[in-house]
N, C-alpha and C positions, 0 to 999 in steps of 0.2 A: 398338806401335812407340813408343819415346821413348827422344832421348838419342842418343848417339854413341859410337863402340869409339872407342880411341888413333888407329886410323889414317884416323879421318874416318867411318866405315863407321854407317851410320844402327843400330839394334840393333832386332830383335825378339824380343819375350820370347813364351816359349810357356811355360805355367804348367799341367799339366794338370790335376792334381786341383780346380782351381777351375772345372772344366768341372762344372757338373751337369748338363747339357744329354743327354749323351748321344746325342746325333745325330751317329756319327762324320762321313755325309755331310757335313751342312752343316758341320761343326767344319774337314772338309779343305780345302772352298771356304773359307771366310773367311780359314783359312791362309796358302794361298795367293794370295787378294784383299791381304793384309795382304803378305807379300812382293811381289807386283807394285810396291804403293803405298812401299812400302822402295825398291823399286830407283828407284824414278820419285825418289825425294829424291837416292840416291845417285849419279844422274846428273846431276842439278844440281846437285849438291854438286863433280861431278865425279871419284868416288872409285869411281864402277862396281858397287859391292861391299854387300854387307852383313855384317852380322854376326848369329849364331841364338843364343837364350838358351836352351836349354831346361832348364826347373827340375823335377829329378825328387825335392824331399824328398815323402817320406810317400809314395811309390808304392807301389802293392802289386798284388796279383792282385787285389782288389777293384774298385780305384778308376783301375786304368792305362787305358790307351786299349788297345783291340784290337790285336792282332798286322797285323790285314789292314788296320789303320788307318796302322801303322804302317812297313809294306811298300810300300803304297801312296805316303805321304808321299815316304819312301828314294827310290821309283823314279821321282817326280816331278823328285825335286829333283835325283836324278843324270841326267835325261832332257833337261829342261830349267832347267837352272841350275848347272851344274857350275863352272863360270867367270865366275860372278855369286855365289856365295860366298864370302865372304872367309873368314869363322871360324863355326865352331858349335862354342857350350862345353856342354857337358853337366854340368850341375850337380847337386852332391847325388844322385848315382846309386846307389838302395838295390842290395840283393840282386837283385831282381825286376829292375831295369835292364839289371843287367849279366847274367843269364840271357839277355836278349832279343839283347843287345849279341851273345852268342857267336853269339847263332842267326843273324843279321844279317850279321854282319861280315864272313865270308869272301867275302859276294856285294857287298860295297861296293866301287864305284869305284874305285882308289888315288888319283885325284886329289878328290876327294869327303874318301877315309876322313882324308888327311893334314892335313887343314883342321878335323879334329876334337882340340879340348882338354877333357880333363877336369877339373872344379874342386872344390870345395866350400866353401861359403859358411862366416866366421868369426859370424852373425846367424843368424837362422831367424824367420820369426812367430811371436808367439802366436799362441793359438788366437781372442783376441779381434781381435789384426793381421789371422789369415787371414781371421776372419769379412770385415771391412773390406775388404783385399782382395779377398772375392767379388763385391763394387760396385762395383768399379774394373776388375779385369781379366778377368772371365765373360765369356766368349763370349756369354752371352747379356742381359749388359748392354750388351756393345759392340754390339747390335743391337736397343738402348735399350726392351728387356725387361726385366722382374721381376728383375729381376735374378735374452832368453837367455845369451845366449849360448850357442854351439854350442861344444866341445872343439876344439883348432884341428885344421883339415883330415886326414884322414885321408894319414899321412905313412909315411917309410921303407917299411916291408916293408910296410904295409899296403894301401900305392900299389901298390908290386911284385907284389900277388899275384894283381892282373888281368894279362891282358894287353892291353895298347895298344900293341902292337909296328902300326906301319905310319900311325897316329895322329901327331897334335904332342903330346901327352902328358899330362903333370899340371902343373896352372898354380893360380894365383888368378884367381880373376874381375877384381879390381881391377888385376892383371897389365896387363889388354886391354882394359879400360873404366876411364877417369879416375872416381875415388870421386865427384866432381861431376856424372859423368853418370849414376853404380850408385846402382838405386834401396837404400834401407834396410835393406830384408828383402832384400838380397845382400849387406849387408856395404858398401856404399855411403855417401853423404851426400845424395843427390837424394830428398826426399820428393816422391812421385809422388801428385797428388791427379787422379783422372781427376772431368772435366766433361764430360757427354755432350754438350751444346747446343756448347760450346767446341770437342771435340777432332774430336766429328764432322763438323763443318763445314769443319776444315783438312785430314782426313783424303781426305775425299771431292772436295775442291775439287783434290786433284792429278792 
């Protein structure tokens, strides 16, 4: 969690390939520790709401998270948190994504699905940024363990030839999140440096 959408809404990023953890259990708990800890800002803040990053470049059938990992999250958050949602953007959604998207989506919410945008970042990491990013946003660093340019967005027909009928649609990231609150590797200005001792102490003191 860091940063803020346009509309005050606290943000959570969920990054998955930087999981190497592989424990979808505990990957879902913290998740959802991590949205709790989102809303408790967003109430103070006054805005109710958050807003979900989820960054799918480089997914594949290797490295994605489980189907039942996935299902499970879905029926979470349309279970309990439908109206505590403000926005989840699905970012950089390979092939593999949007396979899962089809299997998915006919059983999503309408007020759930309508609150989802699709984007794609004009940035991406290197492979030297991602390594770095693994010490900053792993799950199992944030539980103080072991721890380009991209071509612009996939556009006209290329957008058109998913369907996101019943969605908010195809957007930029920077759309929804001010460049001063999008970290870097989305296309942002916010260099995000995580400090364990620092961020866990504000994180858990809510």
């Amino acid at each position: 969690m860091t940063g803020f959408d346009k509309l005050g809404q606290p943000v959570v990023y969920a990054i998955a390939r930087l999981d190497e953890t592989k424990t979808w259990d505990r990957t879902l708990k913290y998740a959802f520790w991590s949205i709790e800890k989102a809303l408790k800002v967003a109430d103070r803040e006054g805005t109710e709401k958050l807003c979900l990053v989820l960054d799918n470049e480089g997914l594949g059938v290797f490295n994605a998270p489980p189907v039942s990992f996935i299902t499970q999250f879905l029926g979470i958050t349309e279970k309990h948190y439908p109206e505590r949602l403000g926005a989840a953007i699905v970012l950089n959604p390979t092939w593999f994504i949007w396979g899962l998207y089809r299997l998915v989506s006919p059983f999503l919410d309408p007020v759930v699905k309508s609150k989802v945008f699709f984007a794609t970042t004009t940035k991406k990491p290197s492979p030297e940024e991602d390594s770095k990013l693994k010490k900053s946003w792993s799950v199992a660093n944030m539980f103080g363990k072991a721890a380009e340019d991209k071509e612009e967005a996939v556009a006209g027909a290329a957008e058109s030839s998913e369907d996101t009928s019943g969605t908010a649609g195809w957007t930029k990231a920077e759309n929804l999140i001010d460049v001063e609150h999008l970290p870097v590797q989305f296309g942002g200005n916010f260099e995000f440096v995580y400090d364990h001792e620092t961020y866990w102490k504000a994180i858990t003191s809510l």
